[in-house]
C-alpha positions in Angstrom: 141.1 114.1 78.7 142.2 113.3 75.3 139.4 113.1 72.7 139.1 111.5 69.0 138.0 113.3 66.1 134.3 112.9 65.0 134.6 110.6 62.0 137.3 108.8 64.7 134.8 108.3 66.4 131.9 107.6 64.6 133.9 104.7 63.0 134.7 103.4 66.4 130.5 103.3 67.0 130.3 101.1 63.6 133.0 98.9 64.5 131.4 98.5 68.4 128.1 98.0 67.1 129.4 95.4 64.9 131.3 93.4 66.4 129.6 93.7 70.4 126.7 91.4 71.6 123.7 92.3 72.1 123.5 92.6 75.6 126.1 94.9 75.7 124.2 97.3 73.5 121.6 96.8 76.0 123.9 97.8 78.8 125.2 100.7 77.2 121.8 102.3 76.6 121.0 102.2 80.2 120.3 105.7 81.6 122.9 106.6 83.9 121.7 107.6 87.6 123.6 108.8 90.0 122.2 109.0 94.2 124.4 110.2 97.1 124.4 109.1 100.6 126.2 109.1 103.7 127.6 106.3 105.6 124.3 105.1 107.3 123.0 101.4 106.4 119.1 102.5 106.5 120.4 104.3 103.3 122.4 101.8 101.6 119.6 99.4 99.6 120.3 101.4 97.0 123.7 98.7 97.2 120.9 95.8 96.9 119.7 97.4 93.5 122.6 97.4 92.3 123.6 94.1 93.3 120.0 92.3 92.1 119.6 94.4 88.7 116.3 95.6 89.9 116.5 99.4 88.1 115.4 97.9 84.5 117.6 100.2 82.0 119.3 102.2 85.0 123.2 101.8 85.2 123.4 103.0 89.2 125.8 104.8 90.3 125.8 105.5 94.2 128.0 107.9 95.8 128.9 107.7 99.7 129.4 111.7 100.1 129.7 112.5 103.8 129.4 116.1 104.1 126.0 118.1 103.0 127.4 121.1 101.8 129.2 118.6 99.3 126.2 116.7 99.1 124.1 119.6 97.8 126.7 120.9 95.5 126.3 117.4 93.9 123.0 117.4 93.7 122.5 121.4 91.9 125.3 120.5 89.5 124.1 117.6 88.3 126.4 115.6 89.6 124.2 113.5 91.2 120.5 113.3 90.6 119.1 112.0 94.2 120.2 112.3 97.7 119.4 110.5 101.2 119.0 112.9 103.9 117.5 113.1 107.2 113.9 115.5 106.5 115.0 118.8 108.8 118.2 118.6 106.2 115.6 118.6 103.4 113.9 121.9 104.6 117.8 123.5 105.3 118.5 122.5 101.5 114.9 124.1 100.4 115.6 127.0 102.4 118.9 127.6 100.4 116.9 127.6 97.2 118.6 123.5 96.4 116.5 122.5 93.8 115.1 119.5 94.8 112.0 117.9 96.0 111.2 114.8 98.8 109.5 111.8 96.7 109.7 108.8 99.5 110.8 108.1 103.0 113.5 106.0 103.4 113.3 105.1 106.8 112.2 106.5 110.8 114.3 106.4 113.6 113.2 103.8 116.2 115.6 104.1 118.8 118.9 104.8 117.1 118.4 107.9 118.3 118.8 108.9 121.9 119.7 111.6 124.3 122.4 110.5 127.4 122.9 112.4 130.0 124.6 112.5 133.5 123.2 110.5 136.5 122.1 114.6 138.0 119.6 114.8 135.3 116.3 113.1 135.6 113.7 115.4 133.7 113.7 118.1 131.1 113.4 120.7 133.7 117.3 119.8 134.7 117.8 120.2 131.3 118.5 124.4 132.2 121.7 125.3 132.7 123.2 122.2 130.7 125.6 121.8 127.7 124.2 119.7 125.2 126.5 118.4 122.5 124.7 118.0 119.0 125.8 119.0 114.9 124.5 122.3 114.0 121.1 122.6 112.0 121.2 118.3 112.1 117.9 116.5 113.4 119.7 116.0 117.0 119.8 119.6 117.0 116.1 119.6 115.7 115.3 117.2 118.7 116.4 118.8 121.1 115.0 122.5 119.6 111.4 120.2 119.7 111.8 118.9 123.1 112.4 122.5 124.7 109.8 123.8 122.8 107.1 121.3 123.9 107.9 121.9 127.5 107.9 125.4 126.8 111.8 126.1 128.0 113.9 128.9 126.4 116.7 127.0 124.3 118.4 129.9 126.1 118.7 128.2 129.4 121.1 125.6 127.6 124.3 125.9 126.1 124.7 124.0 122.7 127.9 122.7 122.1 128.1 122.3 118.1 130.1 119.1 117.4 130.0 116.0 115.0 128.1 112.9 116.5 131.7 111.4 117.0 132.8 114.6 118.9 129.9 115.0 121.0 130.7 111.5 122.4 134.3 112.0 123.1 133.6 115.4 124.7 130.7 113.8 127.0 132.8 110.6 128.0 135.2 113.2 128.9 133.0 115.5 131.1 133.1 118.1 128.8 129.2 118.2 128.1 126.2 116.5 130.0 124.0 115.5 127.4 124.6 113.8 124.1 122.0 114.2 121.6 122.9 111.4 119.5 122.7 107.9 117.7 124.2 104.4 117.4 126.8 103.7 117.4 128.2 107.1 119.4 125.9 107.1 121.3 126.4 103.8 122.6 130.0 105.1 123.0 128.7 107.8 125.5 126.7 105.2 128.2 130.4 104.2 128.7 130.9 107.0 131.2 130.3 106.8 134.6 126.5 106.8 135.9 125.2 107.6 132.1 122.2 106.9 131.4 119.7 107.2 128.0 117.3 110.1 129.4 115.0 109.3 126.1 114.9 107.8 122.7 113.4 107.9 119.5 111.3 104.7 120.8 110.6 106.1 123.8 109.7 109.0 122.8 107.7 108.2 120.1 109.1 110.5 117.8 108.1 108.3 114.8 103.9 109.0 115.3 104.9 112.3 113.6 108.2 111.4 111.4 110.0 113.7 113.6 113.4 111.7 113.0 113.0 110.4 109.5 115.0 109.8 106.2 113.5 111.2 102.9 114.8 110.5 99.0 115.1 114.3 97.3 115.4 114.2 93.6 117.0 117.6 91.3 113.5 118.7 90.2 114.6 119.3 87.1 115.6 116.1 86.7 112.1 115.0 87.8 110.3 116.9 85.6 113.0 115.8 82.5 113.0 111.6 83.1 110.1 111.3 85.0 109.9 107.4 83.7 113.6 106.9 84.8 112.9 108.4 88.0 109.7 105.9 89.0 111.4 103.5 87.9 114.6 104.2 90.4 111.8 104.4 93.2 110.4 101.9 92.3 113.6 99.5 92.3 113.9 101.4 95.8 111.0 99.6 97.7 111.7 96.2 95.7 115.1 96.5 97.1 113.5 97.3 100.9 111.0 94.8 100.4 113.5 91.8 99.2 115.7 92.6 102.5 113.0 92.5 105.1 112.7 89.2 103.4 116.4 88.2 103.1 117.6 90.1 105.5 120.9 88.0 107.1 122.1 88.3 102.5 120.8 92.2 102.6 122.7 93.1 105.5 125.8 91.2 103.9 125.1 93.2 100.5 124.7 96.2 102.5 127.8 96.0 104.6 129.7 95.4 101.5 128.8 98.2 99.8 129.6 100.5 102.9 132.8 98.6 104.0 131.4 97.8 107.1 131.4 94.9 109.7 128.0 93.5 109.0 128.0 93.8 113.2 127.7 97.6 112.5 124.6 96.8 109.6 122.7 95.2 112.4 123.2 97.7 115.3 121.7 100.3 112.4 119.4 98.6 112.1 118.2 97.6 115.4 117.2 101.1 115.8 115.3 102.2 112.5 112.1 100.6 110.8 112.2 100.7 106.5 109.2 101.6 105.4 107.1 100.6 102.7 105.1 102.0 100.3 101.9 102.0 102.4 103.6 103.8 105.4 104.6 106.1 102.6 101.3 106.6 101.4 100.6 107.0 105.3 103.0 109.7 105.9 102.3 112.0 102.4 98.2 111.9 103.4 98.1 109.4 99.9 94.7 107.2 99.5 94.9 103.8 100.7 97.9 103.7 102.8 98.8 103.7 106.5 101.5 105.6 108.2 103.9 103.7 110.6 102.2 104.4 113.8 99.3 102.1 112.7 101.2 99.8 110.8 104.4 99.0 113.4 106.1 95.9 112.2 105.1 92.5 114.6 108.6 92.1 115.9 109.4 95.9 116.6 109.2 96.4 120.3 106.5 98.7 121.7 107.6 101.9 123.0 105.8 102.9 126.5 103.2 104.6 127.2 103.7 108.7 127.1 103.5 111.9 126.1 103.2 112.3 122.4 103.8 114.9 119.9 100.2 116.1 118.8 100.0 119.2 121.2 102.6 121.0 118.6 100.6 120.2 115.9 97.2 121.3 118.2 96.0 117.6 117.1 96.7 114.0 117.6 99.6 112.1 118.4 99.2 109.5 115.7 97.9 110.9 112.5 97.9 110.0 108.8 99.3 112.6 106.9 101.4 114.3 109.1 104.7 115.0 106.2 103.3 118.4 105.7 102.7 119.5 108.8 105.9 117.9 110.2 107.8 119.8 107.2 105.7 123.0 108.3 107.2 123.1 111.9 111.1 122.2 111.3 110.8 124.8 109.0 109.3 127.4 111.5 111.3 126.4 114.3 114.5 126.4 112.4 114.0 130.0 111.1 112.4 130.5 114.6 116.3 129.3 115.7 118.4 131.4 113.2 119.3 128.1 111.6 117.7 129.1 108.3 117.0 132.7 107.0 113.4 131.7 105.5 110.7 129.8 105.9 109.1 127.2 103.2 106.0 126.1 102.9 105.6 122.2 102.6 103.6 122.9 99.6 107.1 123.7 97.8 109.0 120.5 99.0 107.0 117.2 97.8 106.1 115.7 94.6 104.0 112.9 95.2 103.6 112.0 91.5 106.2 108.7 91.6 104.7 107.2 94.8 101.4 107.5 93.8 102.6 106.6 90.2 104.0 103.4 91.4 101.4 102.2 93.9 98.5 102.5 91.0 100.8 99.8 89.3 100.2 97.4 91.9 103.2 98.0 93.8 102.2 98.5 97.0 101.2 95.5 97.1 103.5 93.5 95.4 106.1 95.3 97.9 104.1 95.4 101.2 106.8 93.2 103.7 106.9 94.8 107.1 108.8 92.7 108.4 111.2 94.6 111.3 114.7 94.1 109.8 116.2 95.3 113.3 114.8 92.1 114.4 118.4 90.2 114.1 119.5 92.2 116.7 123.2 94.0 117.2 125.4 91.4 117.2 
């Protein structure tokens, strides 16, 4: 990059300062932010703040990085200052010593998620002796690890097949594996073979009393602790971003789609299957005062998963609890290192700061931004 020399450049600043309006000084003051997500619409608002202007003094930047080894990279160079990632990702990327810590939860899997398998298989039991297709150290993999657990199998009666959610489709529609651990639109892709079925789902299985498929927002804690007024302010233009598409939700998905380069078709079928939540069910989920996590607080249109088998017996308490982050952050991390995913164990008292949310709801925001409205309710189209 070529550069000027200093008085080059400080006569430059008196020339822009003189002759620029004094909006644009405004603009150029803006702090610049930089967040990183994958292609995955229940983490794309951050499009809507950046189409609305709701981060006051925050010029947005938002990267679609796809892998998280790059993701992380990113993240502990600076490069980026926040990331979207599913939580069991968040306790890999503690595990590794990534500097970061969870401040918000994006969203929880509610029925995007789901397991297909072939027509033999009709409880967990005929789960031994499978090959299950799923990403390696990925919350499919996390799933499944959760489900043998709780019916007390030996993962070493199946065979896991480590693929990408695209691969594991292919390889099941080809006979190559009997179950797909999965989500829309893949697995969608997989019901296409012959006699598939979805064994279970992250409705049905009610995965979301204890945030065992969720989305978190991580922030470069050093970061945090440096612009702590920048970074309430981005979480803040976070929930005003959820809040204004539960609201608007046929413009959002537009917004969203064109920020991802997708077929607003593929927005909807997202989010058919995942519930945003707000800053209450936030407040619910981190044990805050005052709010209600999302198994009390299911949006009116969302439908109602049957009646079963909860999670609570591998927590040795109930299925539907307020408070459950650290306890849920607790046993991905023991079950991973349990697994050989991850070489160490760390404590949920390492992985959350708390500050911003509970920051942003003594401003009034919770309930200025309290919509729980189900976006999914437009349906896959």
């Amino acid at each position: 990059m070529k550069t000027k020399s200093f008085t080059n450049t400080l006569l430059a600043l008196g020339l822009a300062a003189a002759v620029a309006p004094i909006g644009a000084l405004s603009a150029s003051a803006a702090e610049k932010v930089s967040v990183a997500i994958i292609s995955f619409s229940p983490y794309a608002p951050w499009y809507i703040v950046k189409a609305k202007g709701l981060a006051k003094d925050i010029d947005l930047d938002v990267k679609i990085i796809e892998g998280i080894t790059e993701k992380n990279a990113a993240i502990t160079s600076g490069q980026v200052q926040c990331m979207n990632n599913t939580m069991d990702s968040m306790v890999l990327a503690r595990a590794g010593d990534l500097p970061v810590k969870v401040v918000a939860f994006s969203d929880m899997s509610y029925g995007l998620d789901k397991m297909v398998v072939t027509k033999d298989i009709n409880s967990v039991e005929d789960f031994k002796g499978k090959k299950f297709g799923a990403d390696y150290g990925f919350l499919n993999h996390m799933w499944m690890l959760l489900t043998m657990k709780r019916a007390g199998i030996d993962m070493k009666e199946l065979q896991h097949a480590v693929m990408l959610p695209q691969e594991s489709a292919a390889a099941f529609a080809s006979g190559g594996i009997d179950i797909d651990v999965n989500y829309d639109p893949f697995a969608s892709q997989s019901l296409k073979r012959d006699g598939a079925k979805v064994f279970k789902s992250s409705l049905t299985d009610r995965t979301w009393e204890r945030g065992l498929i969720s989305d978190a927002i991580a922030c470069n804690e050093s970061w945090l602790a440096a612009k702590p007024a920048v970074a309430k302010e981005l979480l803040r233009a976070w929930f005003e971003a959820v809040n204004w598409w539960k609201e608007n939700p046929e413009e959002g998905d537009a917004i969203v789609a064109a920020g991802l380069s997708w077929p607003v078709a593929d927005v909807k079928l997202n989010q058919y299957g995942a519930i945003m939540l707000n800053i209450s069910q936030n407040m619910g989920a981190l044990g805050l005062p005052g709010g209600k996590p999302l198994c009390e607080s299911l949006p009116p249109e969302a439908p109602r998963a049957p009646d079963g088998k909860g999670w609570g017996s591998l927590f040795n308490g109930p299925d539907c609890t307020a408070g459950y982050a650290e306890a849920t952050w607790d046993l991905f991390s023991d079950t991973y290192f349990g697994a050989g995913v991850s070489q160490k164990k760390v404590k949920s008292s390492e992985a959350f700061d708390t500050s911003l949310l509970a920051g942003i709801a003594a401003d009034g925001f919770g309930a200025k931004y309290s919509s729980n409205r189900w976006i999914g309710r437009l349906g896959p189209q």
